[in-house]
C-alpha positions in Angstrom: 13.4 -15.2 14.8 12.6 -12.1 13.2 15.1 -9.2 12.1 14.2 -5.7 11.7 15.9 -2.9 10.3 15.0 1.0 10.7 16.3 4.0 8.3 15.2 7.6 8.0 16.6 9.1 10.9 18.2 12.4 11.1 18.8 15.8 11.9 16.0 18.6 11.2 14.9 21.9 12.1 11.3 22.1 14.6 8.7 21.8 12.4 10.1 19.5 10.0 8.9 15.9 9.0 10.7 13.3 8.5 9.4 9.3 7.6 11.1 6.3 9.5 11.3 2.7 7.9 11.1 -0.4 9.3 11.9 -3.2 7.0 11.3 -7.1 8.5 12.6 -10.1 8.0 13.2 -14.0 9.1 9.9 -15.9 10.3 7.2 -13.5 11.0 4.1 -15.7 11.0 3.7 -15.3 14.6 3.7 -11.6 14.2 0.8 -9.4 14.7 1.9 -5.8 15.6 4.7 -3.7 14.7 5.3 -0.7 17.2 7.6 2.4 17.1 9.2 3.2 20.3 11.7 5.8 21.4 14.0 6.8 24.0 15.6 9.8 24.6 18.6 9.7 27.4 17.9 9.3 30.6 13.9 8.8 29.9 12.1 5.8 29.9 11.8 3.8 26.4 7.9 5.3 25.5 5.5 3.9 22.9 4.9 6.1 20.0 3.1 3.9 17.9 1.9 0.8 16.5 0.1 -1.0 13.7 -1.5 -4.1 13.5 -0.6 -6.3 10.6 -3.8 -8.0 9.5 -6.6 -5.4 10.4 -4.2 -2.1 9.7 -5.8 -0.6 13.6 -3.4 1.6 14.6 -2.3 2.9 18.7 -0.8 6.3 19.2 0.6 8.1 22.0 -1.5 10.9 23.1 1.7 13.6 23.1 1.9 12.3 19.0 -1.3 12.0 17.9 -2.1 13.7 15.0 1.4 15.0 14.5 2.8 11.0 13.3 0.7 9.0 11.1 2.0 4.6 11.2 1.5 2.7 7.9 2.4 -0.4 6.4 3.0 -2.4 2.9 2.6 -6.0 4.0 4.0 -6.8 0.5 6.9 -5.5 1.6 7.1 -6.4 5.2 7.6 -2.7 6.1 6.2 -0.1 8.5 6.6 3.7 8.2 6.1 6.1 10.6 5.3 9.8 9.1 6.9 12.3 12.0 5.4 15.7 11.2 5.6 18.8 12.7 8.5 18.0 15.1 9.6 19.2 18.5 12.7 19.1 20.1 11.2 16.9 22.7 10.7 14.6 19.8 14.3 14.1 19.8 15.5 10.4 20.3 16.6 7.3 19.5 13.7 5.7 17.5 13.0 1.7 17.3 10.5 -0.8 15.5 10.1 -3.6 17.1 7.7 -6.4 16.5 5.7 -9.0 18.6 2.5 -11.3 19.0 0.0 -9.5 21.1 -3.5 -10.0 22.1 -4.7 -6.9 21.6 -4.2 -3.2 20.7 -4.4 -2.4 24.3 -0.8 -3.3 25.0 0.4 -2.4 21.5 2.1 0.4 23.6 3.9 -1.5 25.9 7.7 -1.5 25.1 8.5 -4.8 27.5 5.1 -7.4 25.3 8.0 -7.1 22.4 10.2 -9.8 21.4 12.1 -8.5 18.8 14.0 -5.1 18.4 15.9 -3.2 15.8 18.9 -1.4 16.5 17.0 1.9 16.1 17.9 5.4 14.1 18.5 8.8 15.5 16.3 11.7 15.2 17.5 14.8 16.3 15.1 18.5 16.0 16.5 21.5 17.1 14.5 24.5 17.7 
């Protein structure tokens, strides 16, 4: 079982930046990836993006990249993810979550995870 925790959210003005934590815990040998999803309400829960532990080869959403930026310290079994330049659209409920996959190409894919936090709000008003 693994156990993850995410901080950072809040409220901001567009164009702001703010930098989500994900902090993990419990047995995470069988972990490869660490992704950051969100979900606004009444949208679909949508990749944003994800890291893999070992290599550090990261996945971004197109409608992100180059805006967020996903790191990790392994020491600290934690994952960031740097939001800049925010939208409103941006606006959501934010998760980690974490998983064994076989490959980047599904790092994306909310329903390959196993394990969830209980997310943090971000909120950008224009």
């Amino acid at each position: 079982q693994v156990q993850l925790v995410e901080s950072g959210g809040g409220s901001v003005q567009a164009r702001e930046s703010l930098r989500l934590s994900c902090v993990f815990s419990g047995y995470t040998g069988g972990v490869n990836y660490i992704g950051w999803f969100r979900q606004a309400p009444g949208k679909e829960r949508e990749g944003v993006a994800a890291i893999h532990r070992g290599s550090g080869i990261t996945s971004y959403a197109d409608s992100v990249k180059g805006r967020f930026t996903i790191s990790q310290d392994n020491a600290k079994n934690t994952v960031y993810l740097q939001l800049g330049f925010l939208k409103p659209e941006d606006s959501a409920m934010y998760y980690c979550a974490a998983s064994l996959l076989p490959s980047p190409s599904v790092a994306l894919i909310s329903g390959r995870y196993k394990y969830w936090g209980q997310g943090t709000q971000v909120t950008v008003s224009s």
